[in-house]
C-alpha positions as CSV (number, residue, x, y, z in Angstrom):
1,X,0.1,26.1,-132.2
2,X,-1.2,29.8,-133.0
3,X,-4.4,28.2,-134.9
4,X,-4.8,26.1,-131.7
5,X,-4.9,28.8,-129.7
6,X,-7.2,30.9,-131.8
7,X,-9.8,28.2,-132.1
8,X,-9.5,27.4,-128.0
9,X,-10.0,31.0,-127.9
10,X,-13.1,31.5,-130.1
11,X,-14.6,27.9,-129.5
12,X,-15.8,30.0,-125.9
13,X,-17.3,32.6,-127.4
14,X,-19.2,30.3,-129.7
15,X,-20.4,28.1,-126.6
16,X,-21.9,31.0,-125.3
17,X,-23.6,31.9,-128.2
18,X,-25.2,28.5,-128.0
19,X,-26.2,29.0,-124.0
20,X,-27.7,31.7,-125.6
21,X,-29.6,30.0,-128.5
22,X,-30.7,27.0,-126.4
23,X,-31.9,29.3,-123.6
24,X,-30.3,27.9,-120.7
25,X,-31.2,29.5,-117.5
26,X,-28.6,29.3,-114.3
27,X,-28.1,25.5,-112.8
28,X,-29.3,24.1,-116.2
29,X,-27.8,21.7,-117.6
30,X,-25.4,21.8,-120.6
31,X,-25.7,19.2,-123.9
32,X,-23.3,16.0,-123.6
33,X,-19.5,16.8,-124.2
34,X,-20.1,14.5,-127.5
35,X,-22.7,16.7,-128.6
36,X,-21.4,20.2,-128.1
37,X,-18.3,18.7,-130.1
38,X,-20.3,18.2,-132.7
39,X,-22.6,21.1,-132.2
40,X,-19.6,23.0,-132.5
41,X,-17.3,21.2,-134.8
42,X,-14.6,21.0,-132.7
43,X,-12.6,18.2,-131.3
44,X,-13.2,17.2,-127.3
45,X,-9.7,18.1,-126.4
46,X,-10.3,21.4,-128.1
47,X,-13.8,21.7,-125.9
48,X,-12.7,20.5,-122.6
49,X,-10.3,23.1,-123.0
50,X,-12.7,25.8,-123.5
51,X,-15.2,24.4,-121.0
52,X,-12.2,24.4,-118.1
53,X,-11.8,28.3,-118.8
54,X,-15.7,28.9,-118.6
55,X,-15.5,27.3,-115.3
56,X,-12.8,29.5,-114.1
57,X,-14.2,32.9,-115.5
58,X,-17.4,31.4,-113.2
59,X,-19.7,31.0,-116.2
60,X,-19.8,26.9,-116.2
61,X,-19.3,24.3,-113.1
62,X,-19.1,20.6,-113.4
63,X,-20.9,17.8,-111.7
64,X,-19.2,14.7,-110.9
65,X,-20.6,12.6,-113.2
66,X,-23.5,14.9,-114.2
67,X,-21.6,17.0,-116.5
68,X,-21.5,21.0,-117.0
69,X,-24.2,23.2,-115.7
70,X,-24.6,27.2,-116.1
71,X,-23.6,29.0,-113.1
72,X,-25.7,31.8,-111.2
73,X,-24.2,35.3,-112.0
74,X,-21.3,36.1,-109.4
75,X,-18.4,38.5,-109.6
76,X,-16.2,35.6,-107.1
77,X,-14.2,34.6,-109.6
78,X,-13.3,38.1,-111.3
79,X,-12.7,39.2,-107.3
80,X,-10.6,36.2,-106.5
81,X,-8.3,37.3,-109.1
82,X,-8.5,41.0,-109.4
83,X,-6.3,41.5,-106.4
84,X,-3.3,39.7,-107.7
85,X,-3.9,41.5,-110.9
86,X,-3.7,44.4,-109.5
87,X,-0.5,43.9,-107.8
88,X,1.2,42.1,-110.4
89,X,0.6,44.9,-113.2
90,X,1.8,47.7,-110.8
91,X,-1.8,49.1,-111.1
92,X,-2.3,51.9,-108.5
93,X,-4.4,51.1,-105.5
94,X,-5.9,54.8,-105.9
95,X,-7.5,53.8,-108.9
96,X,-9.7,50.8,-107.3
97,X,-10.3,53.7,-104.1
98,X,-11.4,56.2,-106.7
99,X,-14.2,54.0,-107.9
100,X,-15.2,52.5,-104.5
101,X,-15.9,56.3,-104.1
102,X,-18.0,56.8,-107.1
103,X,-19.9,53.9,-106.1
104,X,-20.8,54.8,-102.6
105,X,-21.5,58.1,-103.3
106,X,-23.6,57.5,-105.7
107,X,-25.8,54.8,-103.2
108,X,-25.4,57.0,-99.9
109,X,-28.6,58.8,-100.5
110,X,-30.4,56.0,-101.8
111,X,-29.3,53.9,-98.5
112,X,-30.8,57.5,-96.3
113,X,-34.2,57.1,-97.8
114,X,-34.2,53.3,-97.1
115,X,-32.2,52.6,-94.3
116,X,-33.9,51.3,-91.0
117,X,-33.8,52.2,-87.6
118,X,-32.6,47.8,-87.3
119,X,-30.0,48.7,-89.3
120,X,-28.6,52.3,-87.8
121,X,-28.4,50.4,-84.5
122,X,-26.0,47.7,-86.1
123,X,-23.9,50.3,-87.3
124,X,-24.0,51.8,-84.0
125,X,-22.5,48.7,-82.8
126,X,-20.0,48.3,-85.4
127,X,-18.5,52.1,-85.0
128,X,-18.9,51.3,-80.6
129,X,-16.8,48.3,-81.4
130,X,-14.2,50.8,-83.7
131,X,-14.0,53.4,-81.0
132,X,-13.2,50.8,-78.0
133,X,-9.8,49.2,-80.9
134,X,-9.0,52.6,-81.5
135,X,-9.0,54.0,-77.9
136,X,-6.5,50.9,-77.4
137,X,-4.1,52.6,-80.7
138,X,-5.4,49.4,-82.8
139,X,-6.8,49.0,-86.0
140,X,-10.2,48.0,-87.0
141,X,-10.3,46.4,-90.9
142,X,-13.1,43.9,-90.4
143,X,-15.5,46.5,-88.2
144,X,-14.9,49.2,-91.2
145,X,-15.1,46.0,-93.9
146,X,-18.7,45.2,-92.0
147,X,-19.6,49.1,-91.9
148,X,-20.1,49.3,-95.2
149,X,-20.9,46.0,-96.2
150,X,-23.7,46.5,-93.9
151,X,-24.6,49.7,-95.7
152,X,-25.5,48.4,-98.5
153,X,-26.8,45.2,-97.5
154,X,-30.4,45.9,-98.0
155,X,-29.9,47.2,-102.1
156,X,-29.8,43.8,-102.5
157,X,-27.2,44.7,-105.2
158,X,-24.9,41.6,-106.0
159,X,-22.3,44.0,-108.4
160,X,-22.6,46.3,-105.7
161,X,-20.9,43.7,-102.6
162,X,-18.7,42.3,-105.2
163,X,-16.8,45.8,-106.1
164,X,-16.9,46.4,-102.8
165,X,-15.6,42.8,-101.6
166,X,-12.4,43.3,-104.4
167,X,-11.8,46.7,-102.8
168,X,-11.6,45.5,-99.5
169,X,-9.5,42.2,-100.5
170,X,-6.8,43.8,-102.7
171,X,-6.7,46.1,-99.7
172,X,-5.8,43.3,-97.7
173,X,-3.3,42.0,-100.0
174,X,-1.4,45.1,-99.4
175,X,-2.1,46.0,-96.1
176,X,1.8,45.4,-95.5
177,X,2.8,48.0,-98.2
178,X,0.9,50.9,-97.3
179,X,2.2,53.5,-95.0
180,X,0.9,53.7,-91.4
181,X,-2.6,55.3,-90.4
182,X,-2.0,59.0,-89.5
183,X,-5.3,60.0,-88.4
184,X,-6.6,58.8,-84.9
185,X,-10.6,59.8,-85.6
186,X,-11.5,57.1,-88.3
187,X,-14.4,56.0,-85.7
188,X,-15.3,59.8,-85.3
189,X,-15.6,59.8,-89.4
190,X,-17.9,56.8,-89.5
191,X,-19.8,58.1,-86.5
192,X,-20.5,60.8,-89.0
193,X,-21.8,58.8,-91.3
194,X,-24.5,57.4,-89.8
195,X,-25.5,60.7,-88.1
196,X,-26.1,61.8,-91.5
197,X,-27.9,58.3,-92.3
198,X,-30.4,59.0,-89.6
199,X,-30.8,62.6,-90.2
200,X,-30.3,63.8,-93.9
201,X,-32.2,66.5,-94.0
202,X,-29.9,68.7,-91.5
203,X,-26.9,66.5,-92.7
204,X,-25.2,65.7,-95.6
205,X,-24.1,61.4,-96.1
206,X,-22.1,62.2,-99.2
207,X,-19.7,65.1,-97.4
208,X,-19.9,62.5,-94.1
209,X,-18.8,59.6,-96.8
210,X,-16.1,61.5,-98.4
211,X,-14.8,62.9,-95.2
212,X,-14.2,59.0,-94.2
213,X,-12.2,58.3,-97.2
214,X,-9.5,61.0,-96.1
215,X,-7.1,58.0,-94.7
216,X,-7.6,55.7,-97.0
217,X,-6.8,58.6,-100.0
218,X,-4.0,59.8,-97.8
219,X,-1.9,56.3,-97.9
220,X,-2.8,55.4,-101.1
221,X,-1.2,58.9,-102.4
222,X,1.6,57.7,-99.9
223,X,2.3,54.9,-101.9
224,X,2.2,55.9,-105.3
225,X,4.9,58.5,-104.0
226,X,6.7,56.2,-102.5
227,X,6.7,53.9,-106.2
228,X,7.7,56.8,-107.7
229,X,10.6,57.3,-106.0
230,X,11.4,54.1,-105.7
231,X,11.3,53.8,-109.7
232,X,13.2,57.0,-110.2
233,X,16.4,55.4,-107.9
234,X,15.7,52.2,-109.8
């Protein structure tokens, strides 16, 4: 069983390195399942196998009755999962927040130099919309999810709305384990934000972005304490 596994293991690898040698570009078409057995030297259970996790890492999809194609690149498949990863392994949501902040901190001044008057009115909308929830003691995930998605919309930056997408989903996942908001000016914060956006020069985006995260870093701290303790009694 061990020598199965090791060869269903390494019999991917080696089917990429043939993508690779054949020079198949995204929606091409893979050889027959007969000749990639024999391509490979491997038996078709063995393959099929091999080819099923391909499909589910996102690399390979099948055709009904057209075979295996190469995908397009996409990070669905490693977002779909990360959040239930994350959870599972007791990994810290802080961890995920700390590199959502990296990221957008490292785009914000980019997004200033490129960002359109079109696009300051939408968030303008969006942070209208937040004030009226929050003037009501409400919550506003999908107006602060759209905030930033729309943010970075126009980098046209597919790794970008992917991290981004995982951070907001595993957030999600969890919304019912994190402590209550305690700060009543998260609209204010984003306000901020685009101020900054539409005049840099007299304003700073990165101190308006990290000023915004305050809430977010404040519950996720909340938590971890709260693990701690919780492990400590255990």
């Amino acid at each position: 069983m061990a020598h199965v596994t090791r060869r269903f293991e390494t019999l991917q690898h080696e089917l990429l390195e043939l993508i690779q040698h054949l020079g198949l570009k995204p929606h091409d078409a893979l050889p027959s399942e007969g000749d990639l057995a024999e391509r490979l030297g491997a038996s078709r259970a063995t393959l099929r196998e091999a080819t099923r996790a391909l499909q589910s890492q996102g690399v390979l999809e099948a055709h009904q009755g057209r075979g295996l194609f190469l995908r397009s690149f996409s990070l669905e498949p490693v977002i779909s999962r990360l959040p239930y990863q994350l959870i599972e392994s007791g990994a810290d949501l802080d961890e995920l927040l700390v590199a959502r902040a990296a990221l957008e901190r490292g785009l914000i001044r980019e997004v200033a130099e490129r960002i359109s008057e079109e696009r300051l009115a939408r968030l303008d909308e969006i942070v209208a919309e937040m004030h009226a929830l929050e003037s009501k003691g409400l919550a506003f995930p999908e107006q602060d999810r759209e905030f930033h998605r729309c943010l970075y919309v126009d980098l046209h930056n597919r790794v970008i709305d992917g991290t981004l997408e995982a951070f907001w989903q595993l957030m999600d996942k969890m919304r019912d384990q994190l402590p209550a908001l305690r700060y009543d000016d998260l609209a204010d914060r984003h306000a901020a934000i685009v101020a900054a956006l539409r005049n840099p020069e007299n304003h700073d985006p990165i101190g308006a972005l990290d000023d915004h995260f305050i809430d977010i870093r404040q519950r996720t701290d909340s938590l971890v304490e709260r693990r701690s303790v919780d492990h400590q009694e255990s």
